[in-house]
Structure formats: structure tokens, C-alpha cells
N, C-alpha and C positions, 0 to 999 in steps of 0.2 A: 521116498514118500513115507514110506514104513517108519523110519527114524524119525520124521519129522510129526507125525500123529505120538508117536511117544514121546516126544518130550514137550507136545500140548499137553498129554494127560500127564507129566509130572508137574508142569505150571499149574495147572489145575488145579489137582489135590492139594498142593502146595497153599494157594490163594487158599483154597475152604476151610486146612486146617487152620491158617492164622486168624478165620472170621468166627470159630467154633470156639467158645469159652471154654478157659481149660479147667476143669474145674478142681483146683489145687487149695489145698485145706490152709486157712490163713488164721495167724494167732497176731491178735490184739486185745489193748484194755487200756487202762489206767489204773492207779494208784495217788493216793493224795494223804498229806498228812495235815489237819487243822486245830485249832484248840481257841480257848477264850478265859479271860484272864479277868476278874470283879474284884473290888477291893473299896473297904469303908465301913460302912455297919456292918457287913458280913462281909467275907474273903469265900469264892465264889472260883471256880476254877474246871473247865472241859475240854475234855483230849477228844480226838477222833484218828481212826485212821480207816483206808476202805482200800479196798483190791478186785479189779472188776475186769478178770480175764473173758476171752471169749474167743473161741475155735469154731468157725466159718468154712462154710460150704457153697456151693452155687444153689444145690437143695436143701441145706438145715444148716442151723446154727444152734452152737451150748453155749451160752450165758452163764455167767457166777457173778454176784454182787456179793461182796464179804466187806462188815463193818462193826467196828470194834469201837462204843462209846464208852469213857469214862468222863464222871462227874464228882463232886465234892464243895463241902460246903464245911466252914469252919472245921476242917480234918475231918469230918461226917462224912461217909462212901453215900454218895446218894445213887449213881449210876453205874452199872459195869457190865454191859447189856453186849451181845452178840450177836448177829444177821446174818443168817447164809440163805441165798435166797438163788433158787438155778432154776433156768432157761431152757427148755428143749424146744426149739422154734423150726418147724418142717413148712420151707417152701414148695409148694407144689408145680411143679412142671418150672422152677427156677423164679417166680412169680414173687415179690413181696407185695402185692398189696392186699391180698388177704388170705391168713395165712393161720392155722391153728398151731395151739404149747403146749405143753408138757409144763407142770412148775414140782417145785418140791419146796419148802417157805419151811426154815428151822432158826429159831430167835429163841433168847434170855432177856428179860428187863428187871433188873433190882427194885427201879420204882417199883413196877406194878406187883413186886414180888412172886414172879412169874419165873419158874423153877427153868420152866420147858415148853415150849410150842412149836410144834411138827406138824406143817401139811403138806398134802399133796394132790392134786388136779389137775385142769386144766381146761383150755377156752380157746377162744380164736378172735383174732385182731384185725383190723381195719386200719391201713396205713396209705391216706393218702400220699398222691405224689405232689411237691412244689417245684417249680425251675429254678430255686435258686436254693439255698443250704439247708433253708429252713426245714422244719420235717416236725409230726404230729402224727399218734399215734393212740386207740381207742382198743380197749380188752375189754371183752368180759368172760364171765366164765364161773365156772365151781371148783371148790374147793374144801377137803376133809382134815378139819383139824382138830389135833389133840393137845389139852393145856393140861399144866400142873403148876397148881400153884401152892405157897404155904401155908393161905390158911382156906378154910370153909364158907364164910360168909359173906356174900356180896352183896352191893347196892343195884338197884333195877334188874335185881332175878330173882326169884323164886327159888329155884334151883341151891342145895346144898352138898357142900364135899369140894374139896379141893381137887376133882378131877371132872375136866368137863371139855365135852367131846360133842363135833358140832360139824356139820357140815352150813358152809359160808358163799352166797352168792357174791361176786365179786365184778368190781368194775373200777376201770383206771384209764388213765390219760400219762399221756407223758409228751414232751412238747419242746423242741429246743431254735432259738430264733437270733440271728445272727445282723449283731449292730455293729456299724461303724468298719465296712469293707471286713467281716470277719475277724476284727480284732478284738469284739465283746460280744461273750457270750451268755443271754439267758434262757437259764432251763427250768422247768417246771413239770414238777409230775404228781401225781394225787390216785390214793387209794379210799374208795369206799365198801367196805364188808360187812354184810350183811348175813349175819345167822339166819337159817330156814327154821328154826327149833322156839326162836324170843323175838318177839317183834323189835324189845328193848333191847337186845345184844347186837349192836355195832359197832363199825373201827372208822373213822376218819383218817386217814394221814396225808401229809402234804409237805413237798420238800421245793424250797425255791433258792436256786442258785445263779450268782452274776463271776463269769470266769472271764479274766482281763490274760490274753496272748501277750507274752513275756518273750518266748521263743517257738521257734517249731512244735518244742517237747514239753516247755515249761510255763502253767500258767496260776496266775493268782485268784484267787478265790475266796467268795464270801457266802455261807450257806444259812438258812433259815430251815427248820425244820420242826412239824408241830404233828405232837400224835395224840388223838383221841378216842379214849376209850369208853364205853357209856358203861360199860357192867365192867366194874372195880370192888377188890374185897374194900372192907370198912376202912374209913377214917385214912386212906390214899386219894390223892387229888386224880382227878381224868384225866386231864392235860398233861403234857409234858411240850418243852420247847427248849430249842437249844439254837445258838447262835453261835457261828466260829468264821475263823477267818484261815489262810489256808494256803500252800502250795500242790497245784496238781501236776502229774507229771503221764503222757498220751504217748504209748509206746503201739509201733505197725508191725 
């Protein structure tokens, strides 16, 4: 009888540790290379490339978005801008649906003549659940950041010197929605930042992309991407917008 209660409690243990999630550190991301090619009154020409590793927990996850634009016009460098933008994302008690970040946001733009921008904060997010792939996802949050640009004088600030330091209320979406049995993908996501320091000092961005499933690993890609900025030094346009076209590659 003795023998036989022992080997219920090894059944046992057995069955609970295969229902107990193991919680094993997992490394995934993606990588994509795109660009776009204009020719006629102007010669017209944009590279991209991004790298967006991320190491997963059953309680947290790090994020890294890395993105590398370049631009030119008639042999003129118009762009050559950098984006390192990290994730510290703490699920609590294993839970995503609401869940507070950590961020750290360090970018170069040539356009805007923008030497350096470094921040760092952080927010909590709202991530409904869907039954099917779809997924939407809702931040807000604060954030401390320090610019340096080349020159001193801006439009819609007041403010003079080429160093300006600003803590930025922030909110964003991000949104990805899955057509035709998972073989097309569109995504969408959007940043709006708001300075607590200039009512005039805001950021717009907004990135919208269609990924066509080629294989398991390999997909095609066409990206839309528009950034706005209201406080710019002199005689630099706000906008910026880039359009490319693209191979991405979705490593587990």
C-alpha cells in the first residue's frame, strides 16, 4: 500500500510541474532592411535599416528598437538620424494586461539639426486581450529629456541656446491587425509628446506599415512614417516623411 501512495505522489508532482510555466528567458526580434529610390527633377534616394531584439520573462521583458535612416537629395545628406529607443516592461504577478515601463529614448536627426536627444522615464500601459492575433496596446507616461542642437534660435519658443531640457508628458498607441488568414500584416503606432515647460513644444509621430508573409522568417514590407515637430530652429521645415519599401526578417 505503502509503495502504491508513493508512486500517486510521484504522478502527482509530476502532472503540476508540467501545468506550472517554466519561466525560461526567451530571445526574439526582428531585423529589416528598406529603402526608396526618386528620379527626375530631383534624384531623391532613402536607406533604412532597424534591429529590434527583445529578452522575455514570464515577469518582465527588455525591448530594443535600433534604427538607422539615411537620406539624400541631388548628392545633398539630407538625413543620417539614429534611434535607440529600450523597453523595461515588469509584468506583475505574470499578468499583461496592465503593466508599468521603464523607457530610455536616445535619437540624432540631421534634418532637425539635432546633435543629441536623451531620455529617460516611464509609464504604464493598458493592453487589451483579443481571441484572435490581433493586439492594441495604450501608454502613457513621463519622460526627461535632454536636446542639443546646432544652433540657438527656434520657431514657437521663446526659449534661447541650443540646449534645452524638458520633461515631456507622453502617450501612444500601437496596434497590429491581421488580414487574409495571417498572411497580411498591418501595423500602426503613434507618439504624441508633450512638454510640461511650452504649451507650443510638441512631437507628433506616426508609423504605418503593410508586411506581406513570404515565408515563416521572411516578409515584404512597405512603411510610411511621418514626424512632427512644432518647435524647430529657423528656416528647417516640421515635418519630415519617408516612404520605403523593404525585406523583414522575424527570428524566435
Amino acid at each position: 500500500m505503502s509503495k502504491i501512495l508513493f508512486f500517486l505522489l510521484l504522478l502527482s508532482i509530476s502532472i503540476h510541474s508540467q501545468r506550472v510555466l517554466k519561466d525560461t528567458l526567451q530571445f526574439k526580434g526582428n531585423f529589416s532592411l528598406s529603402g526608396s529610390l526618386t528620379s527626375g527633377t530631383e534624384f531623391q534616394r532613402t536607406f533604412q535599416f532597424e534591429f529590434n531584439p527583445t529578452l522575455e520573462k514570464r515577469t518582465w521583458s527588455f525591448e530594443n528598437q535600433f534604427r538607422f535612416l539615411f537620406s539624400d537629395a541631388d548628392n545633398e545628406v539630407l538625413n543620417r538620424n539614429w534611434d535607440a529607443l529600450s523597453l523595461f516592461k515588469f509584468y506583475l504577478n505574470g499578468q499583461k494586461k496592465w503593466y508599468p515601463f521603464l523607457v530610455n529614448d536616445l535619437q540624432t536627426n540631421l534634418g532637425y539639426e539635432l546633435g543629441l536627444r536623451l531620455g529617460y522615464g516611464g509609464g504604464v500601459t493598458y493592453k487589451p486581450t483579443f481571441e484572435n492575433n490581433n493586439s492594441l496596446l495604450f501608454s502613457t507616461g513621463a519622460v526627461y529629456y535632454r536636446n542639443r542642437y546646432t544652433e540657438s534660435i527656434f520657431v514657437n519658443s521663446n526659449r534661447i541656446g541650443n540646449q534645452r531640457k524638458m520633461l515631456r508628458l507622453i502617450f501612444h498607441y500601437d496596434g497590429n491587425t491581421h488580414i487574409f488568414k495571417d498572411k497580411l500584416l498591418l501595423k500602426s503606432n503613434g507618439w504624441f509628446l508633450q512638454s510640461t515647460r511650452e504649451s507650443g513644444d510638441y512631437i507628433f509621430k506616426l508609423y504605418i506599415s503593410l508586411e506581406l508573409k513570404l515565408t515563416q522568417v521572411f516578409s515584404l514590407t512597405m512603411d510610411y512614417r511621418f514626424n512632427y515637430e512644432n518647435v524647430t530652429l529657423e528656416s528647417l521645415d516640421s515635418n519630415q516623411q519617408f516612404t520605403s519599401i523593404g525585406i523583414k526578417a522575424d527570428f524566435n
